[in-house]
MIGUVO-817078 format. One record per residue (C-alpha): x, y, z. Coordinates in steps of 0.25 Angstrom, whole numbers, padded with zeros to 4 digits, always signed. Layout:
N
XYZ ...
This chain:
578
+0323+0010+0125 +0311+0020+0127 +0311+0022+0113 +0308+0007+0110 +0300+0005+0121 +0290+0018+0115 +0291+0010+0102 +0285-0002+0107 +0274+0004+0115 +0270+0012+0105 +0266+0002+0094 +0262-0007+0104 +0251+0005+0109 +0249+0008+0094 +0244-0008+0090 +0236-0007+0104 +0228+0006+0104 +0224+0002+0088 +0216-0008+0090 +0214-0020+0077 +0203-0021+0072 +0193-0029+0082 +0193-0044+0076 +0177-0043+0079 +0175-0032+0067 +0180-0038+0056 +0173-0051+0061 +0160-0043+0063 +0159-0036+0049 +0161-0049+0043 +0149-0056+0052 +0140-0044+0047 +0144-0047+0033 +0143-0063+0034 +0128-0058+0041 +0125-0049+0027 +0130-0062+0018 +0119-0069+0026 +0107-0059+0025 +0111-0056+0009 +0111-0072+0008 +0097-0074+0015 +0092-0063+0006 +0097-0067-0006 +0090-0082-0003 +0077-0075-0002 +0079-0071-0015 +0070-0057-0011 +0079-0046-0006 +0072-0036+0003 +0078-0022-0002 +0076-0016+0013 +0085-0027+0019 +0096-0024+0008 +0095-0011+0013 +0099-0015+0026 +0109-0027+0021 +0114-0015+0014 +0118-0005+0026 +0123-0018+0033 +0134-0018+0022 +0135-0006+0023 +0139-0007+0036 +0146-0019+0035 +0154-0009+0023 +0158+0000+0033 +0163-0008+0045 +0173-0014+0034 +0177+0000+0032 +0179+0004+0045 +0188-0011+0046 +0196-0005+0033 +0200+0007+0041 +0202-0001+0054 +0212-0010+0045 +0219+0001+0037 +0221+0008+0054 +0228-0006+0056 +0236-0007+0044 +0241+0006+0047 +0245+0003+0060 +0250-0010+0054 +0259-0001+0046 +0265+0005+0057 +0269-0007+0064 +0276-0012+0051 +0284+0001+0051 +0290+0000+0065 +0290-0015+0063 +0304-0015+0057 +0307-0004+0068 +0303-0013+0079 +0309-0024+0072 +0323-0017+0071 +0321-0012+0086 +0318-0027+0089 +0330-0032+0084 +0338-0021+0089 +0333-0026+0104 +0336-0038+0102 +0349-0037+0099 +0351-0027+0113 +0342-0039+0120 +0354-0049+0117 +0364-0039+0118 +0358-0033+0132 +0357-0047+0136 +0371-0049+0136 +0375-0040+0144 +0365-0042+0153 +0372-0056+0154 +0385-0051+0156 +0380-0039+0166 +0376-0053+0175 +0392-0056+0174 +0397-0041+0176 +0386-0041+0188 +0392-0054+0195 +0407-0048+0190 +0405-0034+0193 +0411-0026+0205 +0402-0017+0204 +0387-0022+0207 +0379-0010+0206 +0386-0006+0193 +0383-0020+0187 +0370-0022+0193 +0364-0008+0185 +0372-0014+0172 +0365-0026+0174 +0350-0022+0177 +0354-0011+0163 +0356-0022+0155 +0346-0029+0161 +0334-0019+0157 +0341-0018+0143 +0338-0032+0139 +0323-0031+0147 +0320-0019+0139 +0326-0027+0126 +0317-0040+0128 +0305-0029+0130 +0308-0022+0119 +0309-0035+0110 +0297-0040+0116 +0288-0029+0114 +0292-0026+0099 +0290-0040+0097 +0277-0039+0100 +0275-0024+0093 +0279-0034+0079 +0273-0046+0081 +0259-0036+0085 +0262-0028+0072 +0263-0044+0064 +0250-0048+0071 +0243-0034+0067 +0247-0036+0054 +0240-0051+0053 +0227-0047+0058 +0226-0035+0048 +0228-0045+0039 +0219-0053+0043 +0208-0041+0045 +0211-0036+0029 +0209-0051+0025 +0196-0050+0033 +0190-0036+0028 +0194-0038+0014 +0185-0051+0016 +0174-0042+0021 +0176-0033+0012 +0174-0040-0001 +0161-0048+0007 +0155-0034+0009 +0160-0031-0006 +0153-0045-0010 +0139-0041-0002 +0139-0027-0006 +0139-0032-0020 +0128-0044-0017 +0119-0034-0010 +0118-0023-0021 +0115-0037-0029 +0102-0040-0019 +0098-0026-0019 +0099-0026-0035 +0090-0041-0034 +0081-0034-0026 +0079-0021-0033 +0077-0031-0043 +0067-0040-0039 +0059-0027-0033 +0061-0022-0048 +0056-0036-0054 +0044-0035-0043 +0042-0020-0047 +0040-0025-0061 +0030-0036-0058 +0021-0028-0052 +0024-0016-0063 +0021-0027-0073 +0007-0029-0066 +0005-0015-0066 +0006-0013-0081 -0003-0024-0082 -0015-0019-0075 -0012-0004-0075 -0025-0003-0083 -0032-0010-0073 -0027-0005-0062 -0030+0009-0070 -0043+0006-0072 -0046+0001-0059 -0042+0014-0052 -0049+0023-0063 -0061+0016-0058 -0059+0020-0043 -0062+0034-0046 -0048+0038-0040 -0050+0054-0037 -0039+0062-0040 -0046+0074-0038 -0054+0079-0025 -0064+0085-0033 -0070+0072-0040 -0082+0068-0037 -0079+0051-0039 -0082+0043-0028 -0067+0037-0027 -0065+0028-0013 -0072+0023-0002 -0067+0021+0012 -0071+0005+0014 -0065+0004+0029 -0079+0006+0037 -0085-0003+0026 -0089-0017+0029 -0085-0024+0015 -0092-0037+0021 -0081-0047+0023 -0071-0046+0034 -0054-0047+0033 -0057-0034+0022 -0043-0027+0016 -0044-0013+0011 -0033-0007+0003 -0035+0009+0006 -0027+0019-0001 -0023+0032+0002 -0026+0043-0007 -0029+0041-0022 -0021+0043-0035 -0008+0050-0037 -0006+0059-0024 +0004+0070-0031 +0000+0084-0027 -0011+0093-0021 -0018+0081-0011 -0033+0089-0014 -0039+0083-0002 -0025+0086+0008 -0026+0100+0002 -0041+0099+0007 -0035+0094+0021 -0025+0105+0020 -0034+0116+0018 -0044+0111+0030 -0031+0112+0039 -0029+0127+0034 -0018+0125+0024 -0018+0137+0014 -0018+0132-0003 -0004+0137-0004 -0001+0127+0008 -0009+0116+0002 -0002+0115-0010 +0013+0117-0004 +0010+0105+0003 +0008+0097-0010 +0016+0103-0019 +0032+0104-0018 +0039+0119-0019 +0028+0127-0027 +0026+0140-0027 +0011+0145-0031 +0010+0157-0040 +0002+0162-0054 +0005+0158-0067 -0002+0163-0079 -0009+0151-0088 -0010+0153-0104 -0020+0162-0106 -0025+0160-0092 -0033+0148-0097 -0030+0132-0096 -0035+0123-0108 -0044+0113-0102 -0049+0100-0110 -0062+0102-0115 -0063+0115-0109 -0055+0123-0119 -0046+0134-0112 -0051+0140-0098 -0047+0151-0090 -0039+0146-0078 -0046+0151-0067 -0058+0143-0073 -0053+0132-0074 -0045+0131-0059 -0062+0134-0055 -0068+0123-0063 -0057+0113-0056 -0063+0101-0050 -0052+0096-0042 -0056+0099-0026 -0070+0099-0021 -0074+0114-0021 -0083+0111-0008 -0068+0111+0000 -0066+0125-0001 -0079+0124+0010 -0074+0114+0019 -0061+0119+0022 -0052+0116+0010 -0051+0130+0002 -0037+0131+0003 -0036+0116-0003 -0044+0120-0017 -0036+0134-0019 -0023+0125-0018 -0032+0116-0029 -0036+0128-0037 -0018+0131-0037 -0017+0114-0040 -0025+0115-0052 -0019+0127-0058 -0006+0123-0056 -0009+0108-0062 -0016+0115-0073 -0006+0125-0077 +0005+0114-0078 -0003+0102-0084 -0007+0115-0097 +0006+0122-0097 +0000+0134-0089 -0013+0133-0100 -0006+0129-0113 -0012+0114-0112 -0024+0107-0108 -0028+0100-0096 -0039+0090-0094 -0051+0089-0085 -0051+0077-0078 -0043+0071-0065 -0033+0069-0076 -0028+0082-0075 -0037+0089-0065 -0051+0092-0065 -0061+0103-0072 -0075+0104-0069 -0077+0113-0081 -0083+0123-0073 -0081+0132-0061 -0082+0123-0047 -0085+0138-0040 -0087+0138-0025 -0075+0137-0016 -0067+0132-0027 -0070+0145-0037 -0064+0153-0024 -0054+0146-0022 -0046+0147-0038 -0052+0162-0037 -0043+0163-0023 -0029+0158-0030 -0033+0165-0044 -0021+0172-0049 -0027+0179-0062 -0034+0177-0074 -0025+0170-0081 -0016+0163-0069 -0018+0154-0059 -0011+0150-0045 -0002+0139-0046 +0009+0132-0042 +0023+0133-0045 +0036+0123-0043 +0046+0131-0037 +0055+0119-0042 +0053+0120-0055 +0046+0133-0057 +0033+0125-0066 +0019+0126-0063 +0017+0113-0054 +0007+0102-0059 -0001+0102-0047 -0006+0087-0046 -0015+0083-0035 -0025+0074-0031 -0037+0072-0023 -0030+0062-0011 -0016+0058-0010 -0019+0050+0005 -0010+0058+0012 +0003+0060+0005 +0006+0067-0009 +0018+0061-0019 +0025+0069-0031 +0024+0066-0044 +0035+0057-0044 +0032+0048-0034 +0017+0046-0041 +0019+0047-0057 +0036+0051-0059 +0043+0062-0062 +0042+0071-0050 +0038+0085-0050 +0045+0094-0038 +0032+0099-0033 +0026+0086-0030 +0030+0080-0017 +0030+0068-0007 +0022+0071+0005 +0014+0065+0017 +0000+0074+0015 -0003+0074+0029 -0007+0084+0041 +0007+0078+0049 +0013+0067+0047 +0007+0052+0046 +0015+0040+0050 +0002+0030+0047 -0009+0026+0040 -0017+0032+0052 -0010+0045+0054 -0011+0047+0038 -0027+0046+0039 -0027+0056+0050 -0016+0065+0045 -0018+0066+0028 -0023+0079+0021 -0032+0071+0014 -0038+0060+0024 -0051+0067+0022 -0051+0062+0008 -0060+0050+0004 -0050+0045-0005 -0038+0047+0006 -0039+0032+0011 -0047+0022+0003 -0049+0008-0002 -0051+0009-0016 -0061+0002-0023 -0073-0007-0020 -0082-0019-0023 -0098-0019-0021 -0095-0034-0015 -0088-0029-0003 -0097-0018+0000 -0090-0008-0009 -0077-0010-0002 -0063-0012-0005 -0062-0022+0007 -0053-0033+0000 -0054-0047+0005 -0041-0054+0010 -0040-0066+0000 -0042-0053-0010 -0031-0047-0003 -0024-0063-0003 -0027-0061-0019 -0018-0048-0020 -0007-0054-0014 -0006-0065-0020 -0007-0057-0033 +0005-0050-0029 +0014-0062-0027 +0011-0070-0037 +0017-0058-0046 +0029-0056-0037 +0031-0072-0040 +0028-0070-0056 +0026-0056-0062 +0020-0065-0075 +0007-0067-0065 +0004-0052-0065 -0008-0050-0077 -0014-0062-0068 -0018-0053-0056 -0026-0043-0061 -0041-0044-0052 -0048-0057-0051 -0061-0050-0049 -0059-0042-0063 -0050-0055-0072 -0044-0048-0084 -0035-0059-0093 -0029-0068-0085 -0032-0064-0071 -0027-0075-0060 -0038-0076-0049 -0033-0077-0033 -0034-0093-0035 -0024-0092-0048 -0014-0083-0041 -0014-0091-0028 -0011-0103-0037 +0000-0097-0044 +0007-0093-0030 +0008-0106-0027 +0013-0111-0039 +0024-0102-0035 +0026-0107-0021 +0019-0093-0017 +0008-0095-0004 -0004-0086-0011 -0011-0080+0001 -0027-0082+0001 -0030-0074+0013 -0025-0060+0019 -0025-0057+0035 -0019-0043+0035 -0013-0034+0026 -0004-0024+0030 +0002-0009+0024 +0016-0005+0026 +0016+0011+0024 +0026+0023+0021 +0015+0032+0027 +0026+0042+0027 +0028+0042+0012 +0015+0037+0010 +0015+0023+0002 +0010+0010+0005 +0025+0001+0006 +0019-0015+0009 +0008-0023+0012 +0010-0035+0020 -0001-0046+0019 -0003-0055+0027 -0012-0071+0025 -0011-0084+0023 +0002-0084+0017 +0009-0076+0024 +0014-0063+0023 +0016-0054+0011 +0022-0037+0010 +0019-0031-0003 +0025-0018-0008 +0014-0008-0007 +0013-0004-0022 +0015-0020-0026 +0004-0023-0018 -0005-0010-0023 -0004-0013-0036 -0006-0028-0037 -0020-0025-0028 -0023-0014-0039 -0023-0025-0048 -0029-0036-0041 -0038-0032-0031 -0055-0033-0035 -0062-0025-0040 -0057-0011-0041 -0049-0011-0028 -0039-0002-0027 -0024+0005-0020 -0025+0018-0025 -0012+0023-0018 +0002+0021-0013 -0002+0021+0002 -0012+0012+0004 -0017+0005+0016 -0026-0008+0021 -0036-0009+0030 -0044-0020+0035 -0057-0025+0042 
């Protein structure tokens, strides 16, 4: 009897303490699923798929992909309880027809201990028999009931499993179907940005020698020491109209390298050479090394000694070593050797003269820059440069007069990466904005760190740009986004070559394509990686509403249709207005 009665409680405890699956989860999983179909639907009709909200439609799969796991496992926990019902079940079964068969059989005597009890001599011997029989058929009919219940429970478990399995498998292949549809909209939209990529790559190719020749033009200086003019600083100047647009650039050409004027900063804040040029160049080690017959061929100069020509170097303004930045041009004297040491095979080839490679004046510079070769002099026939502890090479030391606060590698800027260049924000501590950069970079006393390149004798020698100018650009931009065959149409209206479409023709085709042009522009606004230091978006705002542009989209369509010889010279550029 006890033994039954432990049986009973103990699978009527089991099915209790492990609790089904809540009907809410199921339900749940499959509300978040029919809210994904929904958001992919609305996308898909938009027929422009945003690649940071796949992305996140992503993780919500993903999401969704794990609760449906966690459901498996909660269903296979059931099914294994399931399986041990089924296994006592016959038990039970057996036991319950066993019971039943003492339930009739006690019952009978139970009826006929009512008869011995009104026969019976003896009351209090009948009485006992009586209550015993009694108890027996109670215990029977409890017994019967509650393994009814332990049976039909285990019937009723086994139909909602069911029904759960039917469910999930239902889920399942929906998350199946959406995984598949989603790695479909990411592949659309990795192609649509490839198809968008290539319209403007298309441009590109068709007015790289314009845009080429423009730039040649602004007198871009890529060494410190040059004497051209370069860029002006327009923000203090009146261009002689109001709601004025300047596109201002930080830094000029390629950034990869010694930054000569963060070297100059560095050295003014104490740095030592050896310091300066560990900052811009990754896992070197500085040390002599011999060149071929300790001379270096140099174009038109026949072969000269190498301590000559590291003094007739006209890289770095020699009136530095007066003001504060010696240390800056004894890392450029190390620069130098290094660049020309690998750029001739340590004296075997020549090197040109110009910007193209680096510059020689021919002659000795003398002064402070004389002192400053004869301090990190090796020998007659060596010079001090440095080393890749990476690849054990004599590095070719690039550098340039401003890189605006950061410095890229080689990579980044022209492929093929070399492991002594490197990413890096150039600046006495950290910048987090436009603002904290002017205050913080190496190189902020530069007068090519921030400017507006370019200019026009009509706007008092300004860059200033005019808002239907800026209108103009934009429009420019969507008409090719609409229809790539539009792009040798957009060259500059000022300076027409071919078939240049004026800002009335490219309006007019917007609107036969349903497109709003924009004649006016209220703001324009950047969206920066400060960190990493690249210009992501410009958001226009005007009369047709809003528009955000990929930084380099819109950099290279305004190098190729802005007037004049206006100009973004880098990848982080901002706007400023008066």
């Amino acid at each position: 009897m006890k033994r039954v009665l432990f049986l009973c409680s103990f699978f009527f405890l089991f099915f209790f303490l492990v609790s089904p699956l809540r009907a809410d989860q199921l339900d749940d999983v499959t509300k978040q699923l029919d809210d994904l179909k929904k958001t992919f639907s609305e996308l898909n009709k938009a027929n422009q798929t945003n690649e940071n909200q796949l992305q996140g439609l992503q993780k919500k799969l993903d999401s969704i992909k794990s609760q449906v796991a966690i459901l498996e496992g909660e269903i296979e926990k059931k099914q294994a309880q399931v399986t041990e019902g089924e296994k006592a079940f016959a038990a039970q079964q057996k036991l319950l027809n066993q019971r039943a068969k003492s339930y009739y059989k006690n019952m009978g005597k139970n009826s006929f201990s009512i008869v011995n009890l009104l026969l019976s001599e003896n009351i209090s011997e009948s009485l006992k028999n009586y209550f015993y029989q009694k108890t027996l058929v109670d215990e029977d009919r409890k017994a019967i009931i509650r393994i009814a219940v332990f049976i039909k429970e285990v019937e009723d478990k086994k139909k909602v499993l069911e029904a759960e399995r039917t469910q999930l498998a239902s889920v399942k292949a929906e998350v199946d179907k959406q995984s598949t549809f989603l790695a479909g909209e990411v592949s659309k939209s990795k192609k649509y940005l490839g198809e968008l990529q290539s319209k403007i790559a298309s441009l590109t190719t068709q007015q790289q020698s314009i845009i080429a020749g423009r730039q040649a033009g602004l007198n871009l200086p890529r060494s410190a020491g040059t004497s051209l003019g370069g860029c002006v600083d327009d923000r203090n100047v009146d261009p002689g109209f109001g709601n004025a647009f300047a596109f201002f650039s930080y830094g000029s050409v390629h950034r990869v390298g010694m930054n000569q004027f963060g070297a100059y900063g560095r050295a003014k804040a104490g740095q030592n050479y050896e310091t300066i040029l560990n900052a811009y160049y990754n896992n070197v080690k500085i040390e002599c090394r011999d060149f071929q017959n300790g001379k270096v061929k140099v174009q038109g100069y026949g072969e000269v000694s190498i301590n000559d020509y590291l003094k007739g170097i006209g890289e770095m303004p020699e009136s530095w070593g007066n003001s504060g930045g010696y240390e800056a041009l004894k890392a450029q004297v190390v620069a130098a050797a290094s660049f020309a040491y690998a750029y001739t095979g340590g004296g075997n080839s020549e090197i040109c003269t110009t910007q193209d490679c680096q510059v020689y004046l021919g002659n000795n510079k003398g002064g402070k820059w004389e002192a400053a070769v004869n301090d990190v002099r090796c020998g007659d026939n060596s010079a001090r440069v440095m080393v890749s502890n990476d690849t054990g090479e004599v590095i070719k030391a690039w550098y340039a007069s401003t890189h605006g606060g950061y410095e890229w590698t080689s990579g980044e800027i022209w492929g093929g990466n070399k492991p002594w260049t490197k990413h890096m924000q150039d600046t006495s501590s950290g910048a987090g904005s436009f603002a904290e950069l002017n205050e913080r970079a190496w190189d902020r006393d530069s007068p090519w760190f921030y400017c507006d390149w370019g200019s026009r004798p009509e706007n008092n020698k300004t860059a200033w740009m005019k808002g239907e100018e800026i209108a103009d650009i934009v429009n420019v931009i969507l008409l090719v986004r609409a229809d790539s065959s539009a792009s040798p149409h957009v060259g500059q209206p000022d300076k027409p070559t071919g078939d240049t479409w004026n800002q009335e023709k490219i309006k007019s085709e917007l609107r036969a394509k349903n497109i709003t042009p924009f004649n006016s522009v209220s703001s324009v606004s950047i969206n920066a990686d400060i960190g990493y230091g690249k210009t992501n978006g410009v958001t226009i705002q005007g009369d047709a509403g809003s528009q955000t542009f990929d930084g380099k989209e819109f950099k290279d369509f305004f190098n190729v249709r802005a007037p004049a010889n206006l100009q973004i010279v880098s990848q982080l550029f901002n706007v400023e207005r008066r």
